[in-house]
C-alpha positions in Angstrom: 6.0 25.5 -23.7 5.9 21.6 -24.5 8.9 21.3 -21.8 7.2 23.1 -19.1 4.1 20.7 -19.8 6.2 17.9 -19.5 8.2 18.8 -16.4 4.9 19.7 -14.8 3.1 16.5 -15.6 6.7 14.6 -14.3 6.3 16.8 -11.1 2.6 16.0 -10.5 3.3 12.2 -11.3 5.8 11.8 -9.2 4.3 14.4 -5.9 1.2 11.4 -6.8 3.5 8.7 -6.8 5.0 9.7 -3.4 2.1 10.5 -1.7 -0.2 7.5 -2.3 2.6 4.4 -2.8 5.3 3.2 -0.4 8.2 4.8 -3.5 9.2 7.2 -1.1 10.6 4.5 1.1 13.3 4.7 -1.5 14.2 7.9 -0.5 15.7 6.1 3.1 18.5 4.2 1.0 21.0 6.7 2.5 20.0 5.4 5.6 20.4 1.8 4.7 23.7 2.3 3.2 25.0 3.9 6.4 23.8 1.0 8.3 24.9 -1.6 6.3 28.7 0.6 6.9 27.9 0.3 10.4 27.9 -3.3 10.5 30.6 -4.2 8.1 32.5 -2.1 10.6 32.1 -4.5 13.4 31.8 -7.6 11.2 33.8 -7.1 8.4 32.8 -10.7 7.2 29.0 -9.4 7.2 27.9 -9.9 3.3 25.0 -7.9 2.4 22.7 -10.7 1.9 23.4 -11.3 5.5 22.6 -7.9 6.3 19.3 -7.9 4.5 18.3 -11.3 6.5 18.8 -10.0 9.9 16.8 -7.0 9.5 14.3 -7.8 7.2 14.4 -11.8 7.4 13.5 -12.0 10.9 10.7 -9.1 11.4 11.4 -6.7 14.2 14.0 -7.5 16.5 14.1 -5.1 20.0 17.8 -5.4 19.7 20.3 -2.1 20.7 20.2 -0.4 17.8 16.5 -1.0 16.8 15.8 2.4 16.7 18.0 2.7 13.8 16.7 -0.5 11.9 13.2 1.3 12.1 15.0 4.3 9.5 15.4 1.7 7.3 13.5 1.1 3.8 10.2 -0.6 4.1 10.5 -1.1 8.0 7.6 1.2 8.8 4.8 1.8 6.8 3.7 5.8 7.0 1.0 5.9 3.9 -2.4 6.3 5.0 -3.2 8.0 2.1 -5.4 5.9 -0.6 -6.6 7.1 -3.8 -8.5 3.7 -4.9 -12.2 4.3 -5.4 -14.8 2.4 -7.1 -17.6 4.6 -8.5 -20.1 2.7 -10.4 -23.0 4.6 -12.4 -25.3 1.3 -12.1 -28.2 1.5 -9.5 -28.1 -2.0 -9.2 -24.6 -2.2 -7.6 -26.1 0.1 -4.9 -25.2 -1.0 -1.5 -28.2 -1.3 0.8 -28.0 -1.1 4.9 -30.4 -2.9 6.8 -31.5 -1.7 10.3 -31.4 -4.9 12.5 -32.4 -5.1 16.0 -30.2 -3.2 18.7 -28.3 -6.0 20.5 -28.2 -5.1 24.3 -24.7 -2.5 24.0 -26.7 0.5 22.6 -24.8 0.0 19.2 -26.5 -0.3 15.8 -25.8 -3.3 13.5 -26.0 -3.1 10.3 -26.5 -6.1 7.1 -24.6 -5.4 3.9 -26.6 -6.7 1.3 -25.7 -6.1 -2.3 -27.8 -6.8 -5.4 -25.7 -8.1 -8.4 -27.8 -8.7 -11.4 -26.5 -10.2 -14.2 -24.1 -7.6 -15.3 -21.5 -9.5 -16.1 -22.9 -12.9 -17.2 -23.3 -10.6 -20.7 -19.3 -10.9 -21.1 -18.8 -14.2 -20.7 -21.0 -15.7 -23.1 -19.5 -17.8 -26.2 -19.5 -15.5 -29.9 -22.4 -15.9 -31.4 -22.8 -15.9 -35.7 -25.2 -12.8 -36.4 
């Protein structure tokens, strides 16, 4: 039972891990390999270094076989998912909207005001002797 806890908490990790960070751009290192073979075959000189310069020194380049640069490792960025939230329990964090006039477009526009007390002015204060 504790392995199938453990392989289940791997699993969900890593599905996590996949889905909300750029690791599965790892998963394209087949591709980069492959590339990297293609160009040692017409420049056998070609040093990997060199390799990693002229496609990822130079940003994109619309060269002949840019379609194939885009398959490689961190080229293209595909997450648009994002699991960072802040949640605060303190009412005095609250964000508040004000309703300004309505400029001439028909749009609403809107001033973010936020009310910080002194939350955090507690934690930096020098120890005190009790």
């Amino acid at each position: 039972m504790n392995r199938l806890k453990r392989a289940t908490s791997i699993l969900l990790l890593l599905m996590y891990l996949f889905q909300s960070t750029e690791l599965h751009q790892f998963m394209k290192l087949p591709d980069f390999v492959k590339h990297y073979q293609e160009h040692r075959a017409e420049d056998p000189a070609m040093s990997l270094f060199t390799f990693i310069d002229i496609h990822y020194g130079h940003g994109n380049v619309l060269d002949d076989d840019y379609q194939e640069d885009m398959k490689l490792p961190f080229k293209t960025c595909h997450s648009d998912f994002s699991s960072w939230q802040v949640v605060s329990n303190h009412p005095e964090y609250a964000f508040h909207y004000i309703m300004l006039a309505q400029p001439t477009s028909g749009m609403p526009m809107y001033q973010e005001n936020v009310e910080l007390q002194s939350y955090l002015d507690a934690i930096w204060q020098p120890p005190r002797i009790a």
